[in-house]
Every structure is written in structure tokens, then in C-alpha cells.
C-alpha positions as CSV (number, residue, x, y, z in Angstrom):
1,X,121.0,-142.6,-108.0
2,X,122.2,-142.9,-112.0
3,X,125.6,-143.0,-113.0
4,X,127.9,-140.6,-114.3
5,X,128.4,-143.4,-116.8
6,X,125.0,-143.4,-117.9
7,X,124.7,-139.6,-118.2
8,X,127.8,-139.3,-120.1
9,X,126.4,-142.0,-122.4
10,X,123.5,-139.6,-122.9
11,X,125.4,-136.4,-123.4
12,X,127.5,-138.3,-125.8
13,X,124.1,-139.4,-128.3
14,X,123.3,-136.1,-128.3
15,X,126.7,-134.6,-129.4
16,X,126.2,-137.7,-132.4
17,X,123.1,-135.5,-133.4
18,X,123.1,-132.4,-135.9
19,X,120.8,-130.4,-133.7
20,X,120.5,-130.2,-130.1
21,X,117.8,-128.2,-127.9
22,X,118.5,-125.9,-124.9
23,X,115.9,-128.2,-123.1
24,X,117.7,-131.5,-123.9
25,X,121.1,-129.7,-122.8
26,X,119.0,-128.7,-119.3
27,X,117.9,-132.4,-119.2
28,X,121.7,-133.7,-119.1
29,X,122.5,-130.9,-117.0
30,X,119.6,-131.5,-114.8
31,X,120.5,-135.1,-114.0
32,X,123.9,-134.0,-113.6
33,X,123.2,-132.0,-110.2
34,X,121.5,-135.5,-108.9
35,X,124.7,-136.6,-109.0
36,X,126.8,-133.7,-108.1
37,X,125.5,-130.5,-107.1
38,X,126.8,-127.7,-107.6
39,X,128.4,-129.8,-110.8
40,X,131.7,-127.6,-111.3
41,X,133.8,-129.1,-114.2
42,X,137.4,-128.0,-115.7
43,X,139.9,-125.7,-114.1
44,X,140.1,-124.1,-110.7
45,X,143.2,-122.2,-109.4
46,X,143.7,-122.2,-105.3
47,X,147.0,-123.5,-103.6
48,X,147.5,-125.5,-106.8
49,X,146.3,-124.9,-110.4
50,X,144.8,-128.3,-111.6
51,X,141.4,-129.6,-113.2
52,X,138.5,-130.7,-111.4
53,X,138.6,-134.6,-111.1
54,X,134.6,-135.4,-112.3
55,X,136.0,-133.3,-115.5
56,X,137.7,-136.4,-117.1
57,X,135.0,-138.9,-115.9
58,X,132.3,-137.7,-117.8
59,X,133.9,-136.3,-121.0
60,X,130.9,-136.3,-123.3
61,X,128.7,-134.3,-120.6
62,X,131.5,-131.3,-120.5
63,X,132.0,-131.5,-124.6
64,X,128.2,-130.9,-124.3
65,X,127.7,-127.9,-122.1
66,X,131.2,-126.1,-123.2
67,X,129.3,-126.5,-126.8
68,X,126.6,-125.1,-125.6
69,X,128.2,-121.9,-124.0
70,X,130.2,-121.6,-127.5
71,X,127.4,-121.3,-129.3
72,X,125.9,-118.2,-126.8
73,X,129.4,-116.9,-127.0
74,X,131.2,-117.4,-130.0
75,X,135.0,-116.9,-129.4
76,X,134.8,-115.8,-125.3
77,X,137.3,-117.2,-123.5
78,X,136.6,-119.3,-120.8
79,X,138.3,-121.9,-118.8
80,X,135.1,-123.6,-116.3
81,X,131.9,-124.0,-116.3
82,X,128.9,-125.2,-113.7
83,X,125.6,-126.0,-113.3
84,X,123.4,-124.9,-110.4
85,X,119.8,-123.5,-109.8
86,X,119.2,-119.9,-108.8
87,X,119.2,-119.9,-104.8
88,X,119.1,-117.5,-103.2
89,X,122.7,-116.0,-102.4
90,X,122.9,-112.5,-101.8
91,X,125.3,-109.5,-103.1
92,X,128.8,-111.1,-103.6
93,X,131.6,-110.5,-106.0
94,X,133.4,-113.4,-106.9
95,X,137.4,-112.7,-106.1
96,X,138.6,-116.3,-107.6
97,X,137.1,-114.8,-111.4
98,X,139.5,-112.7,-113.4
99,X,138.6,-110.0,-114.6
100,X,137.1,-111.7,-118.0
101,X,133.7,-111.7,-117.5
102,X,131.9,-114.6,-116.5
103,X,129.3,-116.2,-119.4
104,X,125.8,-117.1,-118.3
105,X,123.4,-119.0,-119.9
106,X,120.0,-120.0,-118.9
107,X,118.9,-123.4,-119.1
108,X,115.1,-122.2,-118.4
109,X,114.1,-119.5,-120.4
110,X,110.9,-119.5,-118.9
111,X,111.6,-119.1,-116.2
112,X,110.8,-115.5,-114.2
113,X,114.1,-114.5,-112.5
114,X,117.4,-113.0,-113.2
115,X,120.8,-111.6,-112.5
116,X,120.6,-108.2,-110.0
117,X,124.4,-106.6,-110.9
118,X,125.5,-103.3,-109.5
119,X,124.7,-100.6,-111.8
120,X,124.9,-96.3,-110.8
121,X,122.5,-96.2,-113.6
122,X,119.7,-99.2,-112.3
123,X,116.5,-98.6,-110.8
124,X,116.7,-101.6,-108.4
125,X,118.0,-101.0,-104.4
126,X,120.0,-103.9,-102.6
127,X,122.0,-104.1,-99.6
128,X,125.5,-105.2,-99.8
129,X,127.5,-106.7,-97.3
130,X,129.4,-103.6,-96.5
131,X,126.4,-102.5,-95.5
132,X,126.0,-99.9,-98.5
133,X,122.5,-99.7,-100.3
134,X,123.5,-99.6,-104.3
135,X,121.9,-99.5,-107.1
136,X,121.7,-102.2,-109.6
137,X,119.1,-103.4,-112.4
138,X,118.0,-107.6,-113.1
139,X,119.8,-109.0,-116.2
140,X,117.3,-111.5,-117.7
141,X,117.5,-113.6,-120.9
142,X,119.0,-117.0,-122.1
143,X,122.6,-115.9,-122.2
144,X,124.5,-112.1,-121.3
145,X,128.4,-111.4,-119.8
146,X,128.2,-110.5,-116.4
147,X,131.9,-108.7,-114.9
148,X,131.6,-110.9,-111.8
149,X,134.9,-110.1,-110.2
150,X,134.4,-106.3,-109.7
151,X,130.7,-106.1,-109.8
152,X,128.1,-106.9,-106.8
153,X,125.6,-109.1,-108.0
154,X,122.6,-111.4,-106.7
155,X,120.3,-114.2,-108.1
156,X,117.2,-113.2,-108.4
157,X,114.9,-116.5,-107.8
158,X,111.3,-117.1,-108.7
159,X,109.2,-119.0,-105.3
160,X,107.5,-121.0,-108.1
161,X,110.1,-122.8,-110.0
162,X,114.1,-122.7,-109.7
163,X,116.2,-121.6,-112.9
164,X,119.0,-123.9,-113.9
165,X,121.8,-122.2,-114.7
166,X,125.0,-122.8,-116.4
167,X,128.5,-120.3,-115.4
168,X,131.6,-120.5,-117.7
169,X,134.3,-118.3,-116.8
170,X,137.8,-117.9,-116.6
171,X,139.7,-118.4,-113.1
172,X,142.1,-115.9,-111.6
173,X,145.8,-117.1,-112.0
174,X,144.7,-119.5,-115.3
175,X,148.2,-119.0,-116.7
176,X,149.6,-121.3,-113.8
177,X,147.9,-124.5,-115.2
178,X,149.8,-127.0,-116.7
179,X,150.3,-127.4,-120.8
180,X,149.4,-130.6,-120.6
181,X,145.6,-129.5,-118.6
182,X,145.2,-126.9,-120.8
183,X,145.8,-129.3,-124.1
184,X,143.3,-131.6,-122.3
185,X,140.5,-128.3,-121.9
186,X,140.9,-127.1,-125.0
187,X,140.2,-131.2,-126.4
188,X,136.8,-130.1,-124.7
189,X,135.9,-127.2,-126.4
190,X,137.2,-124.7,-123.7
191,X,138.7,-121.3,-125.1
192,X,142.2,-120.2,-123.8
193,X,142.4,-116.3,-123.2
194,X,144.7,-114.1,-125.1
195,X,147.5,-111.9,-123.3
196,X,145.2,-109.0,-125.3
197,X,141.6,-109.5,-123.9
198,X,143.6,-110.6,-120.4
199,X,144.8,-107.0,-120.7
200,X,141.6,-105.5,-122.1
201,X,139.3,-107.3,-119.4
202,X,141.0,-105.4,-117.1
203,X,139.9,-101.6,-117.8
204,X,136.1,-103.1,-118.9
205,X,132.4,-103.7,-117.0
206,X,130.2,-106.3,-118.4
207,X,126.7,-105.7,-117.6
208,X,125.5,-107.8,-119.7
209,X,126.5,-105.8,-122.3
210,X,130.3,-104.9,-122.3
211,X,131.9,-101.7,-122.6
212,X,135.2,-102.6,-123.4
213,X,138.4,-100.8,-123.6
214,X,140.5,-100.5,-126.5
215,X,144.1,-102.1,-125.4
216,X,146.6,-99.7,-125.0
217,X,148.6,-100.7,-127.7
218,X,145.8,-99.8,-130.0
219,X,145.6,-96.4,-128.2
220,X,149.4,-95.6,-128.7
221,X,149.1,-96.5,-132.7
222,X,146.4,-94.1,-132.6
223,X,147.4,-90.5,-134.5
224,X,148.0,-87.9,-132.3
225,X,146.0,-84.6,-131.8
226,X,146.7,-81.4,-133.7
227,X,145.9,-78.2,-134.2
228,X,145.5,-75.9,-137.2
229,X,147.1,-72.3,-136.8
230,X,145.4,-69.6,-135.6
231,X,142.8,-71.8,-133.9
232,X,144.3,-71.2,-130.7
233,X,144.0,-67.2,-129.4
234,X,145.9,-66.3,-126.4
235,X,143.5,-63.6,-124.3
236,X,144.6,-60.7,-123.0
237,X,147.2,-60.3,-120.0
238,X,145.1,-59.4,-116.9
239,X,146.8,-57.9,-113.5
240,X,145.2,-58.4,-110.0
241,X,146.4,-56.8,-107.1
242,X,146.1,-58.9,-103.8
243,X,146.1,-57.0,-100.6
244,X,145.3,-57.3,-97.2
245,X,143.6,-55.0,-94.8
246,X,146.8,-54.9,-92.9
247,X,148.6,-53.7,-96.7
248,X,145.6,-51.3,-96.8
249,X,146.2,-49.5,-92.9
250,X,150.0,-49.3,-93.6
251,X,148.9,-47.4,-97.2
């Protein structure tokens, strides 16, 4: 089996280049999950808030793929990232997430496959596991947002070939990780959210697009609604009489 060592030293001659390919990112990442698969890497929030230990002992190979998720989405926040192939994992919602959505990028863009999310407008049927038929449509591409906490969504494999995928998101209860660990991510290339798209994540759905919700600071600066005079007309008083059939035997 190769070394972490040895990978890292790879990941690291690339990051000495001026270009680098999605398929020489897949390769590292490819040889990363012979060594640890799924290959999670940065922070993770349970009982404690911490980073994940394989994080600090291949540096180069996280500088690598956190570059490459910055460059599908420039400016998103997120906080961990990791590489895996599309199984075949039904419906699921992933409660750890916060609600910033998650950042996918696909290592095999070639690939036939994709992302089935939970959509009232889709075409696509799936079971769930509360047992409720909904409908959804596939998210395909190379990269697209995906609101993985409050959304039900599949992978979509293909029986021929297996995509290799690489998740960046930000975990639920972030803020409780030390200054120190989040000094060390943001060295890597990892984004920090803001208190405002924390707050604006919220009361918005990524689909791959997003819609996303002003913040509600924004909406109290906005100007407030008015009327011109004489616009509004005030109709007519009308009088109704309500009786009952016992009213109308006593008349």
C-alpha cells in the first residue's frame, strides 16, 4: 500500500505547478482512498469540536483539494472536505451539515451519474425513508451547491464506472472549534463562514442553484411601502341580516 508520505509529496509538486488538471487532482485523490476511504479531512463537530487527525499528516494533499473546491466556488465557506465514489446510499439528509450548503465537485466528469435532491418541481420519484414517495430531479455537472441538511437526496451511480467525488462543507456547531484549529484551516485554504451567510443559509434551498434570502438586516433598511392619496376607495357600507328559521316562526 503507498504512503501518505508519498502522496503528499505528489500533491505537493503539483501545487509547485502554475496549472493543475481536474484529472491530476482525481489522481491524488484517487490514491488517497487506497489509503483511507472515505478520506475525510479538516473539521468535524460531535461530543468535541476538533480536526481530523490524517488532516495535519498530509498537508500538501488537503492544500490541493481545498484549492480545487476554491476554484468551483470562489468565496463559499466551508470548513471539510472528502473524497469518496458514488455508492449507492439511498435518500438521506445529512443532520451533522449546517445549513450552508454543502459544495460538490466531480472528479469524473464523464462520468454518467448524478445528485437525485428533493425538488416539488422535479420529474424524478424516490422513496424516502419515512416511507413518502417525493419528487426530486438529478443534479449533474462538475461542480453545483447542494442544501444537504434540509433536502433529501441520493447518489445516483452508473453500473459501468464509479464517479469520484469530492464534498466540502461546513459542520453544524463550527463556531465551537478552537482559534487555534481554525488558524491551522484557514493555513489550508479553508473559508471561515460569516455570522451573515450563517444567518442567510438558514431561510435558503440550494439545488444546485441557490435561492437565497436576503438577511434581515438588509430587509429592515429596505424603504417602506406607501400609498399615494386617493388610490385607496373605501366601498360602500353593506347590511346583512342573519336569521334563523326559529327568528323567522317567532316573526
Amino acid at each position: 500500500m503507498e504512503s501518505l508520505e508519498a502522496i503528499n509529496a505528489a500533491a505537493a509538486y503539483l501545487l509547485a505547478q502554475t496549472e493543475v488538471t481536474t484529472e491530476q487532482v482525481a489522481s491524488i485523490a484517487q490514491r488517497l482512498l487506497h489509503v483511507r476511504n472515505p478520506a475525510t479531512l479538516g473539521a468535524y463537530v460531535r461530543v468535541q469540536a476538533a480536526l481530523y487527525p490524517v488532516t495535519q499528516e498530509c498537508p500538501d494533499v488537503v492544500r490541493l483539494l481545498v484549492a480545487h473546491v476554491n476554484s468551483a466556488f470562489e468565496g463559499a465557506p466551508f470548513l471539510a472536505i472528502r473524497v469518496q465514489t458514488s455508492g449507492s446510499e439511498g435518500p438521506h439528509k445529512d443532520g451533522q451539515n449546517s445549513h450552508l450548503p454543502s459544495l460538490v465537485c466531480n472528479l469524473s466528469p464523464g462520468t454518467p451519474g448524478g445528485t437525485w435532491t428533493e425538488d416539488p418541481d422535479g420529474k424524478l420519484f424516490m422513496r424516502c425513508p419515512d416511507g413518502v414517495m417525493r419528487l426530486g430531479r438529478l443534479l449533474m455537472g462538475t461542480h453545483y451547491r447542494l442544501s444537504a441538511r434540509t433536502l433529501w437526496h441520493a447518489a445516483i451511480p452508473c453500473e459501468l464506472r464509479q464517479r469520484l467525488m469530492l464534498i466540502a462543507w461546513v459542520p453544524a456547531g463550527w463556531i465551537n472549534l478552537r482559534e487555534n484549529d481554525l488558524h491551522t484551516l484557514q493555513g489550508y485554504g479553508f473559508s471561515v463562514p460569516t455570522a451573515a451567510q450563517e444567518e442567510r443559509s438558514a431561510l435558503s434551498v440550494w439545488r444546485g442553484h441557490g435561492s437565497v434570502q436576503s438577511s434581515l438586516d438588509e430587509a429592515l433598511r429596505l424603504p417602506a411601502l406607501t400609498w399615494s392619496s386617493g388610490k385607496l376607495k373605501h366601498a360602500s357600507s353593506v347590511c346583512i341580516c342573519l336569521s334563523s328559521d326559529e327568528e323567522s316562526d317567532d316573526a
